[in-house]
SERO-4910 file (N, C-alpha, C, O; in steps of 0.05 Angstrom, whole numbers):
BEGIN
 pado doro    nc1    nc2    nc3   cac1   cac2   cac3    cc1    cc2    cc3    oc1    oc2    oc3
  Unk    A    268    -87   -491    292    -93   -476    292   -122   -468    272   -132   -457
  Unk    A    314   -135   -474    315   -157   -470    330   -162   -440    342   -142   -431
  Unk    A    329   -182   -427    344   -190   -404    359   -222   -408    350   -243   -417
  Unk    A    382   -216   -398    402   -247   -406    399   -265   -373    392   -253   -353
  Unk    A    405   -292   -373    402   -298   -344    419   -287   -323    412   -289   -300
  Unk    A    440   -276   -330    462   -266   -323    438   -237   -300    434   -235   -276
  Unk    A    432   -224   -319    421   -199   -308    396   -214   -281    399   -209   -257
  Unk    A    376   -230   -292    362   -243   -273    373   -250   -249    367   -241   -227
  Unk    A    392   -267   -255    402   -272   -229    411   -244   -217    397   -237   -198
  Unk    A    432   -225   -226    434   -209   -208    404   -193   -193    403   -181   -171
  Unk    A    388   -195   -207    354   -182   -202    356   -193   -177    349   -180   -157
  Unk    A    364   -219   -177    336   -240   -158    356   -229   -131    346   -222   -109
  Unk    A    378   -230   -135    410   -227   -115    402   -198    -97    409   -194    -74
  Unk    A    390   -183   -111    389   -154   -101    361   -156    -93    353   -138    -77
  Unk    A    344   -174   -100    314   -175    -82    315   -188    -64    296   -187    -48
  Unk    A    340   -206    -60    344   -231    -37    323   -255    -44    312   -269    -27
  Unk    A    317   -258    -71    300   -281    -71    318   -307    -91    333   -302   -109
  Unk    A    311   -331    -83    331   -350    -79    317   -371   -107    302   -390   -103
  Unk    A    325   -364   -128    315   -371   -155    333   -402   -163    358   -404   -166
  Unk    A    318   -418   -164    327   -448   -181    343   -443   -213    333   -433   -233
  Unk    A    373   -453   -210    378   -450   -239    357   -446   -260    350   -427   -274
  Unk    A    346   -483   -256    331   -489   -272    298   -465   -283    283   -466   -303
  Unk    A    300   -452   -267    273   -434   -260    279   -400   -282    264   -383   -292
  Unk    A    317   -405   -279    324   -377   -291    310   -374   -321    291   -358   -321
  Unk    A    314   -385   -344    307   -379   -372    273   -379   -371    265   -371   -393
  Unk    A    255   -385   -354    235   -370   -348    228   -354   -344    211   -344   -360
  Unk    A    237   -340   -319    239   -321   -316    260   -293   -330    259   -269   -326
  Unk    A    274   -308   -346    282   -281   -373    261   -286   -392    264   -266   -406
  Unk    A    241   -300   -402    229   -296   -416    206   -279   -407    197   -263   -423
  Unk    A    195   -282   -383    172   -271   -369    186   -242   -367    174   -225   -379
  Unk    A    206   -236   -356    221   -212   -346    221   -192   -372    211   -170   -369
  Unk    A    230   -199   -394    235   -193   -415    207   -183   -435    206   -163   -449
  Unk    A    188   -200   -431    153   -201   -438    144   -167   -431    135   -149   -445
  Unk    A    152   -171   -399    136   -149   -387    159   -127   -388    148   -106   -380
  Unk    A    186   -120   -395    198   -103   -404    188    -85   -430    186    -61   -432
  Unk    A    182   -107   -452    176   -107   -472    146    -89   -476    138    -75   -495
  Unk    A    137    -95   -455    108    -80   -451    109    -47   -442    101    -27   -454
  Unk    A    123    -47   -413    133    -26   -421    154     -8   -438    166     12   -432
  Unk    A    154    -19   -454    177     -1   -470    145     14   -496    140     36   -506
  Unk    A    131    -12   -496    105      0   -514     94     17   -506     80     31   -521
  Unk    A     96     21   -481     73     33   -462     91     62   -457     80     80   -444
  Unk    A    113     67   -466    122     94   -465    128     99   -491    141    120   -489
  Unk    A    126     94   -510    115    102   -533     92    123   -545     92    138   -564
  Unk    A     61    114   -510     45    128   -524     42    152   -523     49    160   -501
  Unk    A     32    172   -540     24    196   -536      6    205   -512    -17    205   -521
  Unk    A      7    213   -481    -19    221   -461    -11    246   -456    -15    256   -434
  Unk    A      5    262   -479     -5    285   -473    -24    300   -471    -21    317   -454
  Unk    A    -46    302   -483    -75    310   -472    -90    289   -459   -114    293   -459
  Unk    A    -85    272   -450    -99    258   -427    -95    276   -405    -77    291   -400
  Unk    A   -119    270   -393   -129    287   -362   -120    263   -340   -134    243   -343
  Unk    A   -106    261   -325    -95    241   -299   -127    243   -284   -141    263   -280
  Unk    A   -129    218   -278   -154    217   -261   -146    199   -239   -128    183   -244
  Unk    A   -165    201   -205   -145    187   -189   -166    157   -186   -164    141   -168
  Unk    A   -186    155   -207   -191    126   -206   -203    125   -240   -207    142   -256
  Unk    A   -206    101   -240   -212     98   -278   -247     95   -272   -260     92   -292
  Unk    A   -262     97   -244   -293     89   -250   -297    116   -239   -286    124   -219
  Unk    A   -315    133   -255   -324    166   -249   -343    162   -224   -366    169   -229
  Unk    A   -341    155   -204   -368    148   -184   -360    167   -163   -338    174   -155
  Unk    A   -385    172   -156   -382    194   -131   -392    176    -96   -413    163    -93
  Unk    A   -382    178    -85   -383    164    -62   -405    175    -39   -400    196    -27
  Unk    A   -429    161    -33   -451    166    -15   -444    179     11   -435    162     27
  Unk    A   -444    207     24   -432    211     43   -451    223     59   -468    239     53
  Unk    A   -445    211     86   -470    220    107   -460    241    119   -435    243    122
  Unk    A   -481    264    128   -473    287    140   -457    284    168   -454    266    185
  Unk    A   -449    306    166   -419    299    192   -440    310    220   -436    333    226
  Unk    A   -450    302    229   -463    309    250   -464    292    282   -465    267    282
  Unk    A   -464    304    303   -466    289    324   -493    269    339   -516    274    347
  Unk    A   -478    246    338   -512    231    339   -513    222    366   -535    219    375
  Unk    A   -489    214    383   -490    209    415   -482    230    432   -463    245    425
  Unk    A   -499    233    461   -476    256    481   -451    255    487   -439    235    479
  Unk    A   -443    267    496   -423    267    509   -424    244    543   -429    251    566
  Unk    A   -420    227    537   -411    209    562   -392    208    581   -395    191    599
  Unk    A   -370    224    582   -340    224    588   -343    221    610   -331    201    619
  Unk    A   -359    235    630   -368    234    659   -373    211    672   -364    205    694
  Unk    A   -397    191    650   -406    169    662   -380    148    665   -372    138    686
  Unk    A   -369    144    641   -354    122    626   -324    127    647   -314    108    658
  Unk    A   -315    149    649   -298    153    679   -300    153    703   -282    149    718
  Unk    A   -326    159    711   -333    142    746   -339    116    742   -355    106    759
  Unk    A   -329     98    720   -332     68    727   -307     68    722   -305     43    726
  Unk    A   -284     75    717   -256     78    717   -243     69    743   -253     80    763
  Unk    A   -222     52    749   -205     49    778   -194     90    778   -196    104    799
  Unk    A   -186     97    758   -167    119    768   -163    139    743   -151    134    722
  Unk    A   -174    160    749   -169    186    723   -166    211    736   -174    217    759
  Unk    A   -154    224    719   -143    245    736   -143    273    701   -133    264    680
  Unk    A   -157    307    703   -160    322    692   -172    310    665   -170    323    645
  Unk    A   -187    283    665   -211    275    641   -201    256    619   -212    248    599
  Unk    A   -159    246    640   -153    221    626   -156    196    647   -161    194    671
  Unk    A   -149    180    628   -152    158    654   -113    140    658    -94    131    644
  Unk    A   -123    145    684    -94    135    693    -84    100    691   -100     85    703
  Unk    A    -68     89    681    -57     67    674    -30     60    688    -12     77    691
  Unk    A    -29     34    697      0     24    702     25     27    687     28     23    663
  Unk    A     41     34    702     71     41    691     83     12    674     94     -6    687
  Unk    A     78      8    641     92    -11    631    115    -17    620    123    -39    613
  Unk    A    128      7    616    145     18    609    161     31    619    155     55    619
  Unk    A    191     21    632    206     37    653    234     48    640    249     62    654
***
């Protein structure tokens, strides 16, 4: 698929990006390049390809989900100005 400057500019018009005349026949050749690629790229046959959700097969090191500190809630809220049923109370910033 080819693209004319005509079409670019409307591209750039609908992205809001603010393209130099001079800059347009560049960018239809670049535009056009990577059109061109996909148009190859749906061509290929992946019907027996398996979708995988990364291209490197690695399994990721994971530490057991377990609790490693107490429970503090007690201490860490009697150094609190003001809490009330185990939240802590804050100034009204928002009216």
């Amino acid at each position: 698929m080819s693209l004319d400057a005509d079409q670019v500019k409307k591209i750039a018009h609908l992205a809001r990006l603010k393209i130099d005349d001079t800059d347009v026949p560049g960018y239809v050749t670049n535009l056009s390049n990577i059109l061109e690629i996909f148009e190859q790229m749906r061509t290929i046959d992946t019907a027996n390809v398996t979708p995988m959700s990364h291209p490197v097969e690695a399994v990721q090191r994971l530490r057991d989900d377990e609790v490693r500190e107490t429970d503090q809630r007690d201490v860490f809220q009697a150094l609190a100005p003001s809490t009330e049923n185990g939240l802590y109370l804050v100034p009204r910033v928002i009216e």
